[in-house]
C-alpha positions in Angstrom: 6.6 -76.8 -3.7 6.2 -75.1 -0.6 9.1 -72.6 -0.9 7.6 -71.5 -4.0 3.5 -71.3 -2.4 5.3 -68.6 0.6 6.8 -66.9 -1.8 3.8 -66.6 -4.0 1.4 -65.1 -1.3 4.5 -63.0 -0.1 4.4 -61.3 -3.3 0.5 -61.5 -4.1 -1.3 -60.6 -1.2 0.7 -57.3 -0.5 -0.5 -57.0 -4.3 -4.1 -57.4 -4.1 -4.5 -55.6 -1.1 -2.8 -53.2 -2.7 -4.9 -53.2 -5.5 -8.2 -53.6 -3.3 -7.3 -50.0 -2.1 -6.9 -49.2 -5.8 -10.5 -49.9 -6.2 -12.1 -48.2 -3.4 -9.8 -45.2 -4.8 -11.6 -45.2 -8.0 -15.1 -45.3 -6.5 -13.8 -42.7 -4.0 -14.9 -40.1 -6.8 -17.5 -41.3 -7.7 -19.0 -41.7 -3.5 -17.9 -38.0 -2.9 -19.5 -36.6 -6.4 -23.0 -39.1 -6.4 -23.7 -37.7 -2.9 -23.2 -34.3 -4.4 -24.6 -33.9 -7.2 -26.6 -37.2 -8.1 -27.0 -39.4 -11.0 -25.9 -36.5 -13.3 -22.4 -36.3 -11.4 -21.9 -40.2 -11.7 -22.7 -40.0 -15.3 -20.5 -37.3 -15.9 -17.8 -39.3 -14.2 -18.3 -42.1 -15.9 -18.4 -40.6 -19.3 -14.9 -39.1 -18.6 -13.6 -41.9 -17.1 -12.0 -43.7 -20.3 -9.8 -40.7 -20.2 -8.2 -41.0 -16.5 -7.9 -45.1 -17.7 -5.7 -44.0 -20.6 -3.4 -41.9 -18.4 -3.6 -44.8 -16.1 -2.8 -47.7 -18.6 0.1 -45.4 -20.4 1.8 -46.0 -16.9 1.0 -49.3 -16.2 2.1 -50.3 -19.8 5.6 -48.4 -19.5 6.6 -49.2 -16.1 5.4 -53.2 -16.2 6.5 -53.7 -19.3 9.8 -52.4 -18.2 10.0 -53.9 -15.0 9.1 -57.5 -16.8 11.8 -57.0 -18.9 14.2 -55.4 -16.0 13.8 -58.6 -13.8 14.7 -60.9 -16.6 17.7 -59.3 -17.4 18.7 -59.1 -13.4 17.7 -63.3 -13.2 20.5 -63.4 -16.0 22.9 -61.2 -14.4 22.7 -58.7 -17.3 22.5 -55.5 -14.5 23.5 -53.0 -16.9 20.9 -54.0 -19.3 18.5 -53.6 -16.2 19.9 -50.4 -15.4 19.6 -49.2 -18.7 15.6 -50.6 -19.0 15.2 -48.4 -16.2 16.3 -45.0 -17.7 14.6 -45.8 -20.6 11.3 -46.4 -19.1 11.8 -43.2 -16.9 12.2 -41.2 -19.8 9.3 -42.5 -21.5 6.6 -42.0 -19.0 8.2 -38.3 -18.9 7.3 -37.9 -23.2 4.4 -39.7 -22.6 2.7 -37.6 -20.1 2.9 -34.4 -21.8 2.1 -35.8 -25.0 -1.5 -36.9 -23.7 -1.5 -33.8 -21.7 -0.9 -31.6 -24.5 -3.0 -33.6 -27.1 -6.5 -34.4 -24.7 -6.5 -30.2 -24.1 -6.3 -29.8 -27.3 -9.0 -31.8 -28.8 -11.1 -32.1 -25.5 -14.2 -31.8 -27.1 -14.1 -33.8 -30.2 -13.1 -36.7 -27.3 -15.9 -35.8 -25.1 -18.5 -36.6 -28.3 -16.3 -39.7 -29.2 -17.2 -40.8 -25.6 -20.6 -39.8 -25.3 -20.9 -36.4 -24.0 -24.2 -34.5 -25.4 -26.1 -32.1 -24.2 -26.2 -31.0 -20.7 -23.6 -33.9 -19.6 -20.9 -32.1 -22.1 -19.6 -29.3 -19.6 -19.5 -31.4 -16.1 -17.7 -34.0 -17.8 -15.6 -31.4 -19.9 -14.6 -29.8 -16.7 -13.5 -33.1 -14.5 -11.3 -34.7 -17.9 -9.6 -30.7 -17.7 -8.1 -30.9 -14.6 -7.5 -34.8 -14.9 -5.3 -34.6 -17.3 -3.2 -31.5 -16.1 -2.1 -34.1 -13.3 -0.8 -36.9 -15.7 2.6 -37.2 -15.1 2.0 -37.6 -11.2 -0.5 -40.5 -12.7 1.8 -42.1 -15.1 4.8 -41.7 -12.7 2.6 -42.9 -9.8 1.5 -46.0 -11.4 4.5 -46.7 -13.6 7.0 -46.5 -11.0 5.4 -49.3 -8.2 5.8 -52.6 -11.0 9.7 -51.3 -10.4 9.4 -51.4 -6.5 7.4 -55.0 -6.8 10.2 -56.4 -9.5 12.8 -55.2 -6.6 11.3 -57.5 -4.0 9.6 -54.5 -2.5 6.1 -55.5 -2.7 4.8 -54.1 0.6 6.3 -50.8 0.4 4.5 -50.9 -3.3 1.6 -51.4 -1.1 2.2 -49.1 1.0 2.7 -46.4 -1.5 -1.0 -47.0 -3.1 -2.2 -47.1 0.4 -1.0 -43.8 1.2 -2.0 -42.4 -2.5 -5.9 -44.2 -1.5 -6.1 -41.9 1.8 -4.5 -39.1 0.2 -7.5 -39.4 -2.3 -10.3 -39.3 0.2 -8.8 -36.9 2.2 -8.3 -34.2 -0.7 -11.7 -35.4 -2.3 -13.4 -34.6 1.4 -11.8 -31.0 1.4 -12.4 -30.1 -2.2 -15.9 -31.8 -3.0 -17.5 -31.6 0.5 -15.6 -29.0 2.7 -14.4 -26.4 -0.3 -17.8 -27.4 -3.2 -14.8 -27.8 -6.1 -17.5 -30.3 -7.9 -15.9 -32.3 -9.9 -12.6 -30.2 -10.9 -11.9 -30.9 -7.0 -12.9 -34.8 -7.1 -10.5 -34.7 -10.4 -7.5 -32.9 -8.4 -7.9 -35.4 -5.2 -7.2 -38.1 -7.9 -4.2 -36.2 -9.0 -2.8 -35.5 -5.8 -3.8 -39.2 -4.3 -1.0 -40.9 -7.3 1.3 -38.1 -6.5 1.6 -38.9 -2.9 2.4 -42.5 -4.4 5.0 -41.0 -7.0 7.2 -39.2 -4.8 6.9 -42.4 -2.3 8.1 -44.5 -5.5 10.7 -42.4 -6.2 12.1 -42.4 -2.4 11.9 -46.0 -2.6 14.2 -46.1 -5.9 16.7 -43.6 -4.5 16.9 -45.5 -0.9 17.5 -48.8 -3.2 20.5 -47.0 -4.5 19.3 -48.6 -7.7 21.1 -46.9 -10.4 19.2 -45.1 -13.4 21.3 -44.9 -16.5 20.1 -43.4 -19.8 21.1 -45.7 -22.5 23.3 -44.4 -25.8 20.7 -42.8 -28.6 21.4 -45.6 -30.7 20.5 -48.4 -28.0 17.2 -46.8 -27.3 15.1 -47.4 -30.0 15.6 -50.5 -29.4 14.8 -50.8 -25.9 11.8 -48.5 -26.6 10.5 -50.9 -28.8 11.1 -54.0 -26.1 9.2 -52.3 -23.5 6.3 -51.5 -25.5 6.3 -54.8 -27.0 5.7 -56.7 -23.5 4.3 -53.4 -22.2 1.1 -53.5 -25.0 -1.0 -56.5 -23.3 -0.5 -54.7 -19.4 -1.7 -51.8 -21.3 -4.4 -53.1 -22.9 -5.5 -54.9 -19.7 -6.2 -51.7 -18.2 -7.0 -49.8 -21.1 -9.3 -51.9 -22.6 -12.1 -52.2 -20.0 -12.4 -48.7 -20.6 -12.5 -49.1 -24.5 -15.5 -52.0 -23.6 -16.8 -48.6 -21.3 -17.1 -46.1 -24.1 -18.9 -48.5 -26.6 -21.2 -49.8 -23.6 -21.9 -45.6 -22.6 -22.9 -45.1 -26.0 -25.3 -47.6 -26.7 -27.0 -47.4 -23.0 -27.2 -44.0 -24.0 -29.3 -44.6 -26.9 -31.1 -47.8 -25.5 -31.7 -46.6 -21.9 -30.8 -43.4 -21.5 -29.3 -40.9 -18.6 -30.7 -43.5 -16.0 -29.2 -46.6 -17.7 -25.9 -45.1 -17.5 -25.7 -44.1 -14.4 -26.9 -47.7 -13.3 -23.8 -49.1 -15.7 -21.9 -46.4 -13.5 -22.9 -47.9 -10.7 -22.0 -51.6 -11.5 -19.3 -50.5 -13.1 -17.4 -49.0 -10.3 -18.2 -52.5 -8.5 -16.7 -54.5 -11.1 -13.8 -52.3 -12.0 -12.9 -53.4 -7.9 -12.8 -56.8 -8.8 -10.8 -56.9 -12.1 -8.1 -54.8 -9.9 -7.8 -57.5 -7.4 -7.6 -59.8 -10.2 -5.0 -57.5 -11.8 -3.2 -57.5 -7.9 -3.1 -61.3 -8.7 -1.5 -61.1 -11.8 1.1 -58.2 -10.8 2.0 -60.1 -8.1 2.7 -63.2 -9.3 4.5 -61.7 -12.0 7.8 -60.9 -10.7 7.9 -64.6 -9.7 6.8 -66.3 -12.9 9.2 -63.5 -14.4 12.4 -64.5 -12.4 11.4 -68.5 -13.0 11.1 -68.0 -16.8 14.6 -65.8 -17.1 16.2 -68.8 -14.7 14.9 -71.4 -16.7 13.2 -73.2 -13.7 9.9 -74.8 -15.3 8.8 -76.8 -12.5 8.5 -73.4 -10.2 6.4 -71.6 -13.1 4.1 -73.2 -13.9 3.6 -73.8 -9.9 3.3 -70.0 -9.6 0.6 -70.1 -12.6 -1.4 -72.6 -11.2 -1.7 -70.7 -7.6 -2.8 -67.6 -9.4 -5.3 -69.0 -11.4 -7.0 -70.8 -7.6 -6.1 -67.7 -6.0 -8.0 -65.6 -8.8 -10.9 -67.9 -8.8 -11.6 -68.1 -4.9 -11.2 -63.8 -5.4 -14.0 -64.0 -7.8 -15.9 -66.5 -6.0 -15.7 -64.3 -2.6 -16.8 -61.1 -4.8 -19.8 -62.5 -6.3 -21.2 -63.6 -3.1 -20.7 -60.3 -1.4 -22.4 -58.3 -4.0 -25.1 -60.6 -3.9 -25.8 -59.8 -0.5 -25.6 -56.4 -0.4 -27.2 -55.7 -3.5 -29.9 -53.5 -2.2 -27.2 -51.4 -0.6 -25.1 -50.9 -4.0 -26.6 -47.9 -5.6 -27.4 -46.1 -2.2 -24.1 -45.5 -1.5 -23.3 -43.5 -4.7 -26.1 -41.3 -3.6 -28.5 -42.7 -6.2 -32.6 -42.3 -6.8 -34.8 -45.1 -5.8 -35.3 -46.3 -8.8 -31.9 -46.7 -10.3 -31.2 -48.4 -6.9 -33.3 -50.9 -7.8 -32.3 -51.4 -11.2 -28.8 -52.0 -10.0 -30.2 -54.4 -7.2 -31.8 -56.6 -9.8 -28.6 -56.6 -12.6 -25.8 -56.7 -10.9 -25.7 -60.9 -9.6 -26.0 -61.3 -12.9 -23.4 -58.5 -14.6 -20.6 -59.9 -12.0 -21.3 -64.0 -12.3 -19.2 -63.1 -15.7 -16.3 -62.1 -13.7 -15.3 -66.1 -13.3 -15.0 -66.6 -17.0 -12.7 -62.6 -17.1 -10.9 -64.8 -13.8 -9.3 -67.5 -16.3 -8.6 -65.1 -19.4 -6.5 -62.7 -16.9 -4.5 -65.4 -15.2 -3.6 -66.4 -18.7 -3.0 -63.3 -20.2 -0.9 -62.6 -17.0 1.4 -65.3 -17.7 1.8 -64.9 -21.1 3.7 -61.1 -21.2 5.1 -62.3 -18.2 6.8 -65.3 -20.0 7.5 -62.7 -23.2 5.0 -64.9 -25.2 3.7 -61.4 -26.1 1.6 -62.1 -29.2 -0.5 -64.9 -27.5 -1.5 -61.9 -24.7 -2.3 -59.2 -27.0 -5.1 -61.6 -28.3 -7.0 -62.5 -24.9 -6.0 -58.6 -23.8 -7.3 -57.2 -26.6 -10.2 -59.2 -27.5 -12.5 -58.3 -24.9 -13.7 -54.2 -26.6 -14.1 -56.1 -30.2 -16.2 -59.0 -28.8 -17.9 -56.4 -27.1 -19.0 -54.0 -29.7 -19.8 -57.2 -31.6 -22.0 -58.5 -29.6 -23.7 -55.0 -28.6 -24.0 -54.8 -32.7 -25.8 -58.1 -33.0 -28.3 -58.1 -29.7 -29.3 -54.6 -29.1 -31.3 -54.1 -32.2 -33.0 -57.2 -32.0 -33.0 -57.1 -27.6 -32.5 -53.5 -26.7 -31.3 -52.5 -23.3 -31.5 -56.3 -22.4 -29.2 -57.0 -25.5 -26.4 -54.0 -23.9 -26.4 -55.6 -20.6 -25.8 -59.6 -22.5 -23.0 -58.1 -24.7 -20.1 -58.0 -22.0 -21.1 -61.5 -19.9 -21.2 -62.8 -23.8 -17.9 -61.6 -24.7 -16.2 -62.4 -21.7 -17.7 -66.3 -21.8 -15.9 -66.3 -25.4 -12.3 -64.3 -24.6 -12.6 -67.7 -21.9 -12.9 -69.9 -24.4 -10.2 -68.5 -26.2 -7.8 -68.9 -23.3 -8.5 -72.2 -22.8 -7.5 -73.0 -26.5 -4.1 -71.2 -26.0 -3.7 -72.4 -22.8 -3.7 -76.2 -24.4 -1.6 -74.9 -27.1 1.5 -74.0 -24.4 0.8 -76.4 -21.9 1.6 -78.6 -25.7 4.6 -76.9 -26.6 6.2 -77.1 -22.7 5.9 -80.5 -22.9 
């Protein structure tokens, strides 16, 4: 199906190149602070991390879920439906933001010990989740509103948008962590300002589009509410629950290893984090696709588009694995840290990222799934990943230690694989 391969890589690599910029913008923070302030600035980013990833996955879950839904409804010729999915979803991400703005200021502290934060770490990460989260709606905007641009057949200006968001982000981190010392209240506000640059830019797109945002009646929206969050809970989870695997993994390096283990998780962490967004590029990108098939009723084309994304994902994975490889010795260096934790991350991370094949396969599938509205089936590969993790942390690091924290995530993601494979079977059955 040739017609269908161009329009797949039309649609995907805009997507992960998109996404690759993505990545480098969240180690962007992390480059700026490490070379600041050291291991204790990389710790205190990561610590506080799990908090910008919930701001993040609040947008992603509104505005994909929506958009999943909106190009459906457009493949049926139900465009007031769409329209209304739109408002809705606005509106949404509006609550939304001030909700977990008003609610993370308010409990900041009893947060910061749920993820970790003792001792000395406490105020630095304290004061980069602060201004963090006083920037959410230009977050949950920024990243809510692209899925709408891709779903409109406007992948490259979607890329374009988190492109110019990316350099936003390292210029305002350069000014306010290097030029003006901010620490890391200016490393959180370049974050801030970086998805703002790509909210307006979303918003310009949807006005130039002349696509029309209408509100739905109060008595329709509780029930489109409840659509979007229903597909909108396993895009969610797919970028909320590394995060969730992140705090639990914090904590017991914490207590198994130590200041210097987490900043070496930091460290790998950042790396990985790149590739499961060009994995998540693959998935958003064949989405609209596999979307538009599914509401048209054209199998054949699908389950084409699925099949590319899971080669496409693999050869990703492949590609990643052999580049951090060979620049291992390099990896902790360039977040500014000590000898010795560069060597640390040297001699873990081939191992930590071989993993990344078996996340490869559960991704793809979970991709497919909320993109086909078989939403249950995703929310168990999507949100399987934190509870096999704090499983397998509970089982080998009191009889392992530190070498039982580092097993528990390539363990969990071999199993959530499995578990793919399994469902996989089980649709590929009931196609048939």
């Amino acid at each position: 199906m040739p017609k269908v391969s161009r329009k797949f890589f039309e649609y995907v690599l805009p997507s992960v190149f998109a996404f690759a910029l993505s990545g480098v913008y969240t180690i962007v923070d992390g480059y700026f602070i490490g070379n600041r302030m050291g291991d204790m600035g990389i710790a205190a980013i990561t610590l506080g991390y799990p908090v910008t990833a919930l701001v993040q996955a609040a947008g992603t879950g509104l505005g994909l879920g929506a958009a999943i839904c909106y190009t459906i409804l457009k493949s049926r010729g139900e465009d007031r439906q769409a329209e209304d999915m739109l408002g809705a979803a606005s509106l949404m991400m509006l609550v939304l933001s001030l909700v977990i703005t008003g609610a993370v200021l308010l409990w900041l502290y009893p947060i910061l010990r749920l993820l970790g934060a003792e001792g000395a770490i406490t105020e630095p990460t304290a004061e980069y989740v602060r201004y963090i989260v006083l920037g959410t709606v230009f977050q949950v905007l920024g990243t809510g509103l692209v899925p709408f641009i891709r779903n409109m057949g406007g992948a490259k200006f979607a890329m374009l948008a988190m492109f110019c968001g990316f350099f936003g982000n390292i210029l305002f981190d350069w000014l306010f962590v290097w030029v003006w010392p901010c620490g890391l209240a200016g490393a959180a506000w370049a974050s801030v300002l970086g998805q703002a640059i790509a909210m307006f830019m979303a918003l310009g797109y949807i006005g130039a589009k002349k696509a029309r945002i209408s509100l739905p009646s109060v008595r329709a929206l509780p029930g489109i509410a409840g659509k979007i969050l229903k597909v909108g809970a396993a895009p969610f989870g797919l970028v909320l629950c590394p995060n969730i695997t992140l705090l639990f993994m914090n904590r017991f390096f914490l207590v198994y290893g130590g200041e210097q283990a987490l900043a070496v998780y930091g460290i790998i962490g950042y790396i990985v984090y790149i590739v499961l967004l060009l994995l998540q590029g693959v998935g958003d990108g064949c989405q609209p696709l596999m979307s538009s098939f599914y509401g048209a009723g054209d199998k054949e084309a699908m389950l084409h588009t699925r099949r590319l994304s899971y080669l496409t994902s693999f050869a990703i994975t492949l590609f990643s694995i052999l580049v951090c490889v060979l620049c291992r010795e390099q990896a902790g260096l360039l977040f500014g840290a000590s000898g010795e934790t560069n060597l640390m991350v040297a001699r873990i991370l081939p191992w930590f990222m071989a993993a990344l094949i078996f996340e490869a396969y559960t991704r793809m599938s979970s991709s497919y799934l909320y993109a086909t509205e078989k939403s249950s089936l995703s929310y168990l590969l999507v949100y399987a990943e934190p509870v096999l993790v704090l499983a397998f942390l509970l089982v080998l690091a009191p009889s392992a230690g530190l070498l039982g924290v580092w097993l528990a995530n390539p363990a969990a993601r071999f199993t959530a694989a499995v578990a793919a494979a399994v469902i996989k079977r089980r649709d590929d059955r009931n196609l048939k």
